[in-house]
N, C-alpha and C positions, 0 to 999 in steps of 0.2 A: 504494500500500500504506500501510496503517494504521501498520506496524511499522516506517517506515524510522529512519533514525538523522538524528543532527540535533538541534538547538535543538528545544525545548519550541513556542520561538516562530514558527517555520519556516514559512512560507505556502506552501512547495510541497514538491510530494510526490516519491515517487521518480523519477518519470520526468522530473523537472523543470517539469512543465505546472504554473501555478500556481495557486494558491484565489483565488477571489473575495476580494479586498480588504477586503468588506463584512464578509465571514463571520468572518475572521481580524484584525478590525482594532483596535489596541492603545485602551482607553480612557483617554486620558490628562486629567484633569479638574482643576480648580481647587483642588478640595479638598485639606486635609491628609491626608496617611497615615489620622489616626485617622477624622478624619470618612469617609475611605472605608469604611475598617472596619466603621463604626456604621450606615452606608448598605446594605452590601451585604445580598443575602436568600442563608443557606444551605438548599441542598437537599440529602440525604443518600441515594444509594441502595444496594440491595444488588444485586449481579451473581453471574452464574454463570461462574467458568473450566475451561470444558469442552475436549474433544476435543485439539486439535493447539494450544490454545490455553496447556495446561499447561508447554509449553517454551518458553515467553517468559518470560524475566527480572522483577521488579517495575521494573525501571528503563524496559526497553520498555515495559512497561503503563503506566505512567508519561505516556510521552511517546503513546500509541497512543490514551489518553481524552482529551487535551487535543487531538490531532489530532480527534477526532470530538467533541467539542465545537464546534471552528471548524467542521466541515462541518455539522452539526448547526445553526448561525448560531444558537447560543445565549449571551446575550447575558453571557459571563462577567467575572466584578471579578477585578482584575489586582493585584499589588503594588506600591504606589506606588515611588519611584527612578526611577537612569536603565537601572536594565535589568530591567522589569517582568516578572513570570510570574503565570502565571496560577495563580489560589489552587484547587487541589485537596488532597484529604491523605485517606489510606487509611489502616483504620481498624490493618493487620496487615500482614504482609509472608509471602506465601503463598510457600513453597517451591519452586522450580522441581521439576517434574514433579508439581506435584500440581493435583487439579483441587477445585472447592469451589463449592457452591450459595450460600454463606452472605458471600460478599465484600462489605467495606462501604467506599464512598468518599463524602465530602461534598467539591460543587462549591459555592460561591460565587459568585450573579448579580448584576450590577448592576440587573438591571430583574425585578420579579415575572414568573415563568412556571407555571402551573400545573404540581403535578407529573407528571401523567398523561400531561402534552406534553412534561416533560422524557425521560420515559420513551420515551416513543413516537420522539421525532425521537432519540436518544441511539442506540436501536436501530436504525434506518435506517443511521444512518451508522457503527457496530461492525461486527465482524467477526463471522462466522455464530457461530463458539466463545466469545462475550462477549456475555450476553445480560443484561440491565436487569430485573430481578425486579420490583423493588417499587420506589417515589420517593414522598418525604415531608419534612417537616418534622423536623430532632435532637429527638429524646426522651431521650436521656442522653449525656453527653461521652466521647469516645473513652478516656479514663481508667480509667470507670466497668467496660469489658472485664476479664473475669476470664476465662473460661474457652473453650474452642474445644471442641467435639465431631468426632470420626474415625471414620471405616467403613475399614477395613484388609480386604482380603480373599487370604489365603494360599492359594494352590493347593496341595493335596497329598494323597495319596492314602491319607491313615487319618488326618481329622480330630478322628475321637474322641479318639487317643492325643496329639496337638497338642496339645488342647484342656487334656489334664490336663498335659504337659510344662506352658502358658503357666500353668495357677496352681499348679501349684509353684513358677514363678520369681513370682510375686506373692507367694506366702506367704512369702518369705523375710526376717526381718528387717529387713534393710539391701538396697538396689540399687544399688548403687554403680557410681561413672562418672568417668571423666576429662573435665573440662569446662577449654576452652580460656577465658581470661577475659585482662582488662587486665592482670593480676599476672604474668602465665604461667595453669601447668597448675592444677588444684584439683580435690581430689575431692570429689564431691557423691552425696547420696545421694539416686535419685528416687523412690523410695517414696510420701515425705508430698506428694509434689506429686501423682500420681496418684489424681485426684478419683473417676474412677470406672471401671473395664475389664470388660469379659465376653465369653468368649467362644463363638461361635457354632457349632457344626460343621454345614454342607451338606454335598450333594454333591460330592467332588474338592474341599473349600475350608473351610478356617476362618477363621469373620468375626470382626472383634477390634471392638467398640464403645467406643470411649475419650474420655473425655472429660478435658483436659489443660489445664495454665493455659498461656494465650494473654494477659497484658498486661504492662503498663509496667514491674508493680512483679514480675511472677515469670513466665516463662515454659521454656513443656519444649518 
């Protein structure tokens, strides 16, 4: 299993049968820290967390792409030290139970791989619910993230009248919320962070389209 617990670094899997040496094996190089750094090539992709996939942890996710990268024998750059990890880093930290087309993680290779083959070997060795959308070269730094869009879908049986309860509560002034923070409690207002909402009514269901800040410097 993909998911088991353990070191990042870990060459074998749950049942204790171990990975090929090759595929798992630490790069330890002459170079300085920095000149690793300046060496290695990042690749950026985005993934889909689907189906039974949504109740894994980011921490398991975590350790679950660095496991299918070694199976993958994709030749990843490591942190220099005496106790190297391998350089990944996600672009958000996706909520447990939710699932998302739009996930972004950049690996860091020691040796050029094209990205289509990143893709391809990356999905072989993931799980059926974590699938590799797209793989490419960074086009903007994970900082540059402002906002996340959401499909909400409410079941209930008289979406018209939902529909208008949700923008009455949009129309209101002020939104106000207890937000746990470093200091303690604080109340925050989410109104102005609310870039954009609408909502949908179907059948038996109303869709909420939202679009929400998702970065470093403000998130809802």
């Amino acid at each position: 299993s993909l998911f088991c617990a353990g070191k990042s670094e870990s060459a074998r899997c749950k049942d204790h049968t171990a990975l090929p040496q090759r595929l798992c094996r630490m790069r330890y190089q002459s170079e300085t820290g920095e000149e690793l750094l300046l060496n290695n090539i990042s690749v950026r992709v985005r993934f889909a967390k689907l189906g039974r996939a949504k109740y894994i942890s980011h921490l398991d996710l975590i350790r679950c792409f660095q496991r299918a990268v070694c199976r993958a024998g994709l030749p990843a750059a490591y942190s220099a030290g005496f106790h190297p990890h391998m350089q990944t880093s996600f672009a958000a930290t996706l909520p447990l139970g939710f699932t998302s087309t739009a996930e972004v993680m950049e690996l860091s290779l020691s040796e050029p791989v094209p990205p289509e083959e990143v893709l391809s070997r990356l999905n072989a060795a993931l799980p059926s619910d974590i699938r590799i959308l797209e793989a490419g070269a960074p086009q903007h730094t994970f900082r540059e993230l402002a906002y996340a869009t959401y499909t909400v879908e409410l079941p209930c049986g008289e979406p018209e009248a939902l529909a208008e309860q949700f923008d009455a509560f949009l129309a209101q002034p002020e939104i106000l919320v207890q937000k746990r923070s470093k200091k303690g409690m604080r109340e925050v207002d989410l109104k102005p962070m609310i870039e954009q909402a609408e909502a949908v009514p179907e059948s038996q269901q109303l869709v909420l389209h939202l679009c929400l800040p998702s970065g470093s410097s403000s998130s809802l």
